[in-house]
C-alpha positions as MATLAB code, in Angstrom:
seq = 'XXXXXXXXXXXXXXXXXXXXXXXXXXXXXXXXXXXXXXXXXXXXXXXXXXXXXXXXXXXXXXXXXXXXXXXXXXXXXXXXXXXXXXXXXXXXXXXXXXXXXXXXXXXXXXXXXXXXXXXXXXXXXXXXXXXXXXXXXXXXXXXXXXXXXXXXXXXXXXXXXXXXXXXXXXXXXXXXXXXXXX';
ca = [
       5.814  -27.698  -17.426;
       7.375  -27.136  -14.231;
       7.365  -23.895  -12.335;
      10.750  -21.775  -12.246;
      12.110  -18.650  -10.982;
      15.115  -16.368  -11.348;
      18.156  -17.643   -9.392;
      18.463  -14.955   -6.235;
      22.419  -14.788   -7.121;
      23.308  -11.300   -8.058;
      23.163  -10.175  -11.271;
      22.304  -14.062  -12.734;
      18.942  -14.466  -14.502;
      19.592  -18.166  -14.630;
      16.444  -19.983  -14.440;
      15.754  -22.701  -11.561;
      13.148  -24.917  -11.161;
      11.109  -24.451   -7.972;
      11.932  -25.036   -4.549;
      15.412  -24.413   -5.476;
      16.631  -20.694   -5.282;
      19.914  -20.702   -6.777;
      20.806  -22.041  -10.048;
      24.087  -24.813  -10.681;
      26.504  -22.423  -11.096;
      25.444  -20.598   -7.608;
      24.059  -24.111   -5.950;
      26.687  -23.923   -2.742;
      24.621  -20.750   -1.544;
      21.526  -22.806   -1.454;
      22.070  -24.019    2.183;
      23.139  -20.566    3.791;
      19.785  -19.000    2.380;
      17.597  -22.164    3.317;
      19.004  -21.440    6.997;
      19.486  -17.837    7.292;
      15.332  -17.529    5.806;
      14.935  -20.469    8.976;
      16.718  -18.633   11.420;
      14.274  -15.055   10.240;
      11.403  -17.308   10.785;
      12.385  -18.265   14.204;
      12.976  -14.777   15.311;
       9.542  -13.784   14.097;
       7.394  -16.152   15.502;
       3.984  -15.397   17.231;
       4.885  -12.752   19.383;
       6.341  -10.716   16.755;
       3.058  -11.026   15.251;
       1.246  -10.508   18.081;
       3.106   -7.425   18.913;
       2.892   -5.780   15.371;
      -0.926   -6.634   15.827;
      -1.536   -5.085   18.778;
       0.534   -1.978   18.558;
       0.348   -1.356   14.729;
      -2.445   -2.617   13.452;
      -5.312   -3.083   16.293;
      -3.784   -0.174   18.335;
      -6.907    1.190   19.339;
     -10.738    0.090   18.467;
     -10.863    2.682   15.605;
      -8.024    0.630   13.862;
      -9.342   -2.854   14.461;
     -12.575   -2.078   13.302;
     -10.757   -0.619    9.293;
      -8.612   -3.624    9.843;
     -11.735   -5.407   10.056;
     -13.519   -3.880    7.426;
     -10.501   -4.388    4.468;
     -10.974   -8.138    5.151;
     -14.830   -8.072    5.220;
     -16.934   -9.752    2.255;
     -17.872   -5.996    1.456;
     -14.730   -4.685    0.740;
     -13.863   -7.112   -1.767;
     -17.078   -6.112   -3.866;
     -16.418   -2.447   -3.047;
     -13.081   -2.755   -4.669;
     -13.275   -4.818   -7.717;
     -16.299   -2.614   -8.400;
     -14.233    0.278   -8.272;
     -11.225   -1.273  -10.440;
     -13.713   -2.029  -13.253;
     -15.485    1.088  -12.607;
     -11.763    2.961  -13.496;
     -10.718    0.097  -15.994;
      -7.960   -0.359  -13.318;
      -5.937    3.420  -14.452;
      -4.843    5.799  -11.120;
      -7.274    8.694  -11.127;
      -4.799   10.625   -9.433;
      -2.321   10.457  -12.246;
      -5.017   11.064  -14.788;
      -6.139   13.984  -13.170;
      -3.021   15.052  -14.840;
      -3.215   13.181  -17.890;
      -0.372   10.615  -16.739;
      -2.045    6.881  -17.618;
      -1.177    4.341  -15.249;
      -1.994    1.096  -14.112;
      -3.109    0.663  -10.765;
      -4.945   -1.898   -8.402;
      -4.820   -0.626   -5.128;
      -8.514    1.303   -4.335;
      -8.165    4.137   -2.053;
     -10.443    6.539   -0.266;
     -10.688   10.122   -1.174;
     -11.438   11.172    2.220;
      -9.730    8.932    4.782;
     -12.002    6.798    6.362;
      -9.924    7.362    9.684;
     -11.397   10.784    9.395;
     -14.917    9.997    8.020;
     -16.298    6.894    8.689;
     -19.569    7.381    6.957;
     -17.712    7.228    3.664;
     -16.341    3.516    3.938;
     -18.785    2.060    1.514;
     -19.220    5.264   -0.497;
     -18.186    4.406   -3.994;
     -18.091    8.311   -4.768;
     -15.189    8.047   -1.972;
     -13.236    5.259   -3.989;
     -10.975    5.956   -6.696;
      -7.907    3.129   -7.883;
      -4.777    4.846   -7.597;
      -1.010    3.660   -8.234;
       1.692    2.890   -5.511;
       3.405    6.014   -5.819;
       0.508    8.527   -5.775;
      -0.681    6.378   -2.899;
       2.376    7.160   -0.925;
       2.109   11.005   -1.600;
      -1.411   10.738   -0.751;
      -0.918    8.962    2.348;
       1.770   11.991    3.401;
      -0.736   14.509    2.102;
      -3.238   13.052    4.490;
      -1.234   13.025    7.539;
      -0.035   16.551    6.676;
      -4.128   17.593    5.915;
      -6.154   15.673    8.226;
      -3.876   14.533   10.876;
      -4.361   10.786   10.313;
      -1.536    7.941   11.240;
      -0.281    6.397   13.993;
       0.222    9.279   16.984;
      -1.777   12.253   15.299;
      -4.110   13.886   16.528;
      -7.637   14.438   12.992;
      -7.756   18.171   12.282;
     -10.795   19.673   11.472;
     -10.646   20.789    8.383;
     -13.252   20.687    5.430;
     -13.241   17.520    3.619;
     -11.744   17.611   -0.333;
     -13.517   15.083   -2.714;
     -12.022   16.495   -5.979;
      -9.365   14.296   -7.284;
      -7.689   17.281   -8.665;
      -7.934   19.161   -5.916;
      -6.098   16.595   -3.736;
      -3.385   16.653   -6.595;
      -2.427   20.513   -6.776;
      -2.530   20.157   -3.123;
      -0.423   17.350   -3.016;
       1.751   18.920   -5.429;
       1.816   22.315   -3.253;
       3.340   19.747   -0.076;
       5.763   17.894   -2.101;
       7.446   20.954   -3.450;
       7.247   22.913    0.000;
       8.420   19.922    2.560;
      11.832   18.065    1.903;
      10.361   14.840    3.623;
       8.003   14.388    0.399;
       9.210   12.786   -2.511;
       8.997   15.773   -5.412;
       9.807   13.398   -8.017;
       6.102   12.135   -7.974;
       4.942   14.847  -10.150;
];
């Protein structure tokens, strides 16, 4: 059976076979995509990568060496551990007894602000894409991690629920959170 997708034509759920992108009806925009995704490629070449590398993702040794750890032979035990280990539910949401799927692994404590706690499993829990965004703002606001902050020191919270109210507390007190998380 061959392989298909939608057709990328608004609105149309027309199925095409693959490499095509647009179905009969919507075949004359075929050519324009084919050449505007050629023309993105262009402009993105190695030194876009290069660039995002070195000031995004390897700014600093600290950074290169987590980059270097998600992509390590460790990790990938680490995590599918933890996503059988929470039959692959967000602990976050069922810290307030919201089930959902997940299969991103997080840690509780950042490891940008505790190293020691990369390979903890007690610092793993799965969580879902939206409590991982809140989280991620929670952290900044908490612990001062991300790009251009400066770690607080604060004392370190390990209790799922704990990082929930809190998170909870900052989404209803700062209008750059998203409040309709919770």
């Amino acid at each position: 059976m061959p392989r298909v997708r939608r057709c990328r034509y608004k609105d149309c759920h027309a199925m095409v076979e693959l490499p095509d992108h647009y179905c009969k009806q919507h075949y004359s925009y075929e050519a324009e995509y084919l050449a505007n995704r050629q023309k993105w490629a262009r402009s993105r070449g190695k030194s876009y990568q290069h660039r995002y590398n070195t000031v995004t993702r390897n700014r600093n040794s600290n950074k290169s060496e987590q980059y270097n750890f998600y992509r390590s032979k460790q990790w990938v035990n680490l995590r599918q551990l933890v996503l059988n280990r929470d039959y692959y539910l967000c602990q976050y949401c069922k810290a307030i007894n919201k089930i959902t799927s997940a299969k991103t692994v997080d840690h509780v404590v950042p490891i940008e602000y505790d190293t020691d706690l990369r390979a903890d499993t007690g610092n793993l829990a799965t969580i879902c894409s939206k409590c991982h965004r809140l989280k991620t703002d929670w952290e900044r606001w908490y612990y001062g991690t991300g790009k251009d902050n400066q770690l607080k020191q604060v004392s370190k919270i390990t209790n799922i629920s704990e990082i929930v109210l809190e998170m909870n507390r900052l989404a209803k007190t700062s209008p750059k959170i998203a409040v309709d998380a919770f």
